[in-house]
N, C-alpha and C positions, 0 to 999 in steps of 0.2 A: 263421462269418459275421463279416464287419466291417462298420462305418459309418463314413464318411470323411466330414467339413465341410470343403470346403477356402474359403476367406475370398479373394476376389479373382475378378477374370473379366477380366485383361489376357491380352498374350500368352503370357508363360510360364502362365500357369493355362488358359488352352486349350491347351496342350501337356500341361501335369502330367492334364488330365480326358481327353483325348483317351487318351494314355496309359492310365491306371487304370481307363477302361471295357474296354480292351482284354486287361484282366487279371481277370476276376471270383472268379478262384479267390482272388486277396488283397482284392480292392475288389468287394465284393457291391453294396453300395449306396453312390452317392457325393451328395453334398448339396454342394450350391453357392449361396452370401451373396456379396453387393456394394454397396456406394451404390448401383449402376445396375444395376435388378433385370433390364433388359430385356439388356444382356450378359448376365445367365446364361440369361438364355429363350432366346437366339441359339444358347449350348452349348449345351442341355437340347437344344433342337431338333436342331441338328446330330449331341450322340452317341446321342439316342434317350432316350427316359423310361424308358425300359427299366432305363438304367443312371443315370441320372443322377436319381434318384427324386423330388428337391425344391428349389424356387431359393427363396430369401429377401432381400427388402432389407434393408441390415444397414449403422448406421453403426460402422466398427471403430475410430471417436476414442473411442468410448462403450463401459466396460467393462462396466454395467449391460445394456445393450442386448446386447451381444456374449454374457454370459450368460445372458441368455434366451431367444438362438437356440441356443446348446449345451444350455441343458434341455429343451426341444424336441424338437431330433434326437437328441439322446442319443445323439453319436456316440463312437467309441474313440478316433478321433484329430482334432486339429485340426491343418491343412495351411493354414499361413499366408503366403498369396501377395498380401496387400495390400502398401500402405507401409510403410517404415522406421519412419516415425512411428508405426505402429500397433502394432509387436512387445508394449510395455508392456501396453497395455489387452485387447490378447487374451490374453498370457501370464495376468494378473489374472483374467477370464475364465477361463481353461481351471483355475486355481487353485483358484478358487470354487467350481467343478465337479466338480475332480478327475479331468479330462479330460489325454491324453497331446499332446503340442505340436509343428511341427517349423516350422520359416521357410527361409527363404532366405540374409537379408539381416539382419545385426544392426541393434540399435538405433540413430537418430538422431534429435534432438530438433529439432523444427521449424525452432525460430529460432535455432538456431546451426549452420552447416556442419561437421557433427563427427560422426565414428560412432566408436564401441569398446564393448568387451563389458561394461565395466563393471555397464552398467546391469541387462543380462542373468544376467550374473554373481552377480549378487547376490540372486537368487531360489534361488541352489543348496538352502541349507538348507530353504526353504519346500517346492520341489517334492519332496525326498526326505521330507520329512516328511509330506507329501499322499502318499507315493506313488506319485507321478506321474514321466512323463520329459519333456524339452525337448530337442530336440535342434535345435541351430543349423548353421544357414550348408548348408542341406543342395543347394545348389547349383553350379556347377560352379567358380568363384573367387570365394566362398570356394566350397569343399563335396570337388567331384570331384579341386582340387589338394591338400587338407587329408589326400584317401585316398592322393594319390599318394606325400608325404610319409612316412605309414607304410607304407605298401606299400613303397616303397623302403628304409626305417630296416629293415622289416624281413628283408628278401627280398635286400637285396642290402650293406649295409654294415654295420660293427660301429659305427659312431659317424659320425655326421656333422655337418658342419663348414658349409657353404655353401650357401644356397638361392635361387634367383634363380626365380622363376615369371614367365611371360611369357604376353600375350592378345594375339594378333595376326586383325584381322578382315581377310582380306585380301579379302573380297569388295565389290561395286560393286554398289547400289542405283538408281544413278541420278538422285539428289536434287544439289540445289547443299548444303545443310547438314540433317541428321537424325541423330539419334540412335536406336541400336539398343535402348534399351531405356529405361524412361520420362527425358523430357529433363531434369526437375527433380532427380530422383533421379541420372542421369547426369554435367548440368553441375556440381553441388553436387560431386559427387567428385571429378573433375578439376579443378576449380580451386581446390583451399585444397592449402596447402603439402603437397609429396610428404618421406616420412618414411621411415627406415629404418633397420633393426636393423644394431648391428655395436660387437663390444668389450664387451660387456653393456649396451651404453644404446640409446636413442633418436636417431638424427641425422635433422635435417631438410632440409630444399632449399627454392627457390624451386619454384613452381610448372613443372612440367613444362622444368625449365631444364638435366636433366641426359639427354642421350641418347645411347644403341649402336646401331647401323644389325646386326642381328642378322638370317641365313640362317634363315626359317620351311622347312619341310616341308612339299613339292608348293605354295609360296606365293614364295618366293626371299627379298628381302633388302627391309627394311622397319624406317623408324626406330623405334626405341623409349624410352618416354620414362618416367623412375622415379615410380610413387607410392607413395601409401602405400593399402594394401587390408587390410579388416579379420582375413584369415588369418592374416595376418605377426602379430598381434597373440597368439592362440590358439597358433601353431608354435613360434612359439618360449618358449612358456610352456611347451610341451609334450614342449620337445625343446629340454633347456636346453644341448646340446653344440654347438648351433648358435654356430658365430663371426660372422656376418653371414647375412641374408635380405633380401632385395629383394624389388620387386614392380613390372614392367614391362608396359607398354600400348604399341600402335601405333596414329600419327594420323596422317593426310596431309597436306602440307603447305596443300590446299582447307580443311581441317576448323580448321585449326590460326590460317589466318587469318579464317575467318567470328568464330571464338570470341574473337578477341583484338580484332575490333572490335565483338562483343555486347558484350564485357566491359570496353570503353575507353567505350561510352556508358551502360553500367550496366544493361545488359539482363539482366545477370547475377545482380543485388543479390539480397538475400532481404530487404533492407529494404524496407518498405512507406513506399510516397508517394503523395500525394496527385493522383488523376485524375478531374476534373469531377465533382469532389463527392463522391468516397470513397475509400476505401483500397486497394489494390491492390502485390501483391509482381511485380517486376519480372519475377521466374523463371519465376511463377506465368504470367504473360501471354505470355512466351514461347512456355512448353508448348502454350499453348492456339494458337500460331500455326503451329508446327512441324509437319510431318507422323510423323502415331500410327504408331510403332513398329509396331503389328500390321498397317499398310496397306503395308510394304515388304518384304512376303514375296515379291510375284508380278516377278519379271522380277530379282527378286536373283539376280548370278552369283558363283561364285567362292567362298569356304570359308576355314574359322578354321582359326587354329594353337593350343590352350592346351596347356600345360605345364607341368614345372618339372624346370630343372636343380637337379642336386642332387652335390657333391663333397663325398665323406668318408673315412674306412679301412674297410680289407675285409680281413683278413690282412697288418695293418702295411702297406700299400700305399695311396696314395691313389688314387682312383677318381672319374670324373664319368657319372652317366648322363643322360638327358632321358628323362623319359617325358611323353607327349603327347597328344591328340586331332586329328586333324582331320574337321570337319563343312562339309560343302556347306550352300551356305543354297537350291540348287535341289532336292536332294533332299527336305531337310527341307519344304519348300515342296507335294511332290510326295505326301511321306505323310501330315503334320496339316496342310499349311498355315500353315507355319510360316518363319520366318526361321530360321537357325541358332542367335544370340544370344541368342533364346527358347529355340529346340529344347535348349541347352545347359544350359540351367539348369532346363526344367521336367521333363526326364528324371530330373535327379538328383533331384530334390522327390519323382518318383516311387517311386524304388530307395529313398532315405531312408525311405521312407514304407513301402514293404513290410520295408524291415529292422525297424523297428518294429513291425509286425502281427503278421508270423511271428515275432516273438521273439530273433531273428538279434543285436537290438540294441536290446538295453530292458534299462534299471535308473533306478529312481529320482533325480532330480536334474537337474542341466541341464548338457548335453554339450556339445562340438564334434568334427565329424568323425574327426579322428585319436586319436579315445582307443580307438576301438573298433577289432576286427578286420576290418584291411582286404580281406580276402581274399574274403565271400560278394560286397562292392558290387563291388568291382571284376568281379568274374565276371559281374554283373549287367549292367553296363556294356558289356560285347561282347554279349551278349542283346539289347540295346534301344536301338541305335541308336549308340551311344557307342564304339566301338571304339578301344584304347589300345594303343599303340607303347612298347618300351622300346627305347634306343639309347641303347650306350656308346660314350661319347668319348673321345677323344684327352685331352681338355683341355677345361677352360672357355671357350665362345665368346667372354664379356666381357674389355673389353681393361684392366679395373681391379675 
């Protein structure tokens, strides 16, 4: 028997609970906390109380609070699908408790545009001495490209050398400007300088200033533009033969110019200013005008590209292969209710999540995706939606 808390009631976490009631032999009973207790009554309702045994409001800024609903439920795992901001104080939480941890999304601190593992990192000695496991980024960039990395390191090269991952959303919702997945968390990461590994350092870029027009799979040819993503950070800590990693997105050139006149009159700022009498972040009001990521599931057509190239030696020979996903965002729509951009990432939270329960991938401390054997997730991954292509290449697509 297991007990699941998962912390969040957006889209990806109606995906990851849709999901996990559909599995009872790993998820017996599942428990569901949020600011807004009446999203989880919406899921409770929709997958059945059956499976879904208890909703909670729960603020996750509060690590006090946070462990008082884990003594509570007294669950095995904590499935953290809130904000970035909140990773610390549940980690703290699950601590306290002695309770096992997994997220999506590493850390970031409110008033600065900055994510890295740092902060996460640095619980390793705590949680092994609790214990306990953490297991980060268990999403599909980071998470599902972090497996592909080992899966390929180890299934198909002796060393490797180049990694280039790419997220290409080639489907059409409909909107003049929206974001696929929440807008603050979204815009915050696209616009602060794109970064990248190469020669053993860090190199930076301006903001989305550097692009390849790169052929997706059943999607064609679509700009792509460099940033920096929190995997690149963990990959190549983890696979130091890497000579360079990149990490590429694709925008339209609708999307590219809505955001660069949000961002010419400061609609974009995280500073707070003054509006008829109080204090208000610029992003923050944004969000609140933009249309919810979870309302642009129905009438979405069209389907992601993610992957990651990867060039290394195989028998003294160099080698490039792509391995990939492609997800429709009308099917996903058609089995949870889902966009793709959710469907993507609350899958893996899920497969994360039973690798942990069955014991597939547990040990004490705090993880990222590719330390572990890649071989049961990825098997998982054709199981539940997620179906992955390897194709070798000729050569590297990129023209530098």
């Amino acid at each position: 028997m297991s007990r699941v808390l998962i912390i969040g009631a957006g889209g990806v976490a109606a995906v990851t609970v849709k999901k996990c009631a559909r599995l009872p032999e790993y998820f017996d009973e599942i428990y569901l906390a949020s600011r807004t207790v009446s999203k989880c009554e919406a899921l409770q309702q929709e997958v059945g109380i059956d499976h879904v045994k208890g909703v909670f409001a729960v603020d996750a800024d509060d690590a006090k609070a946070v462990e008082a609903l884990i003594n509570d439920v007294n669950p095995d795992l904590v499935v953290n699908l809130a904000l970035p901001y909140q990773d610390l104080p549940i980690m703290d939480a699950c601590l306290a408790t002695k309770t096992d941890y997994l997220d999506t999304a590493n850390y970031e601190p409110k008033d600065v545009a900055k994510f890295e593992y740092s902060w996460q990192w640095a619980y390793q000695d705590k949680f092994k001495d609790a214990g306990i496991m953490a297991l980060l980024g268990s999403g599909f960039d980071p998470g599902v490209t972090n497996v592909y990395t080992a899966y390929a390191a180890k299934h198909y090269f002796d060393e490797i050398h180049y990694l280039d991952i790419v997220d290409c959303n080639g489907g059409d919702h409909g909107q003049a400007f929206a974001t696929n997945f929440n807008p603050e968390i979204n815009i915050r990461e696209i616009t602060q300088r794109g970064r990248f590994w190469e020669d053993g350092e860090w190199k930076e870029t301006d903001p989305l200033s550097v692009r390849e027009d790169l052929d997706y799979q059943n999607i064609g040819v679509r700009a792509s533009y460099l940033m920096f993503h929190e995997e690149l950070e963990s990959i190549v800590k983890h696979f130091p033969s890497l000579k360079r990693a990149r990490f590429w997105m694709t925008f339209g050139d609708a999307y590219l110019n809505h955001l660069r006149v949000l961002e010419g009159i400061g609609m974009t700022s995280i500073e707070p200013v003054e509006f008829q009498g109080q204090q208000i972040v610029p992003l923050e009001f944004l969000k609140a005008v933009l249309p919810n990521p979870g309302s642009l599931a129905e009438g979405y057509t069209g389907m992601t590209c993610i992957g990651t190239y990867i060039t290394g030696i195989k028998d003294g020979k160099e080698k490039t292969i792509f391995i990939y996903n492609n997800c429709d965002h009308a099917v996903c729509n058609e089995e949870v209710g889902a966009q793709a951009v959710s469907y993507t990432t609350g899958v893996p939270a899920m497969i994360g999540a039973m690798m942990m329960l069955q014991g597939k991938w547990h040990k004490p401390g705090v993880w990222n995706m590719e330390q572990f054997d890649p071989d049961p997730f990825m098997e998982e991954l054709n199981k539940h939606g997620l179906p992955w292509h390897v194709l070798e290449c000729d050569s590297s697509p990129f023209s530098k």
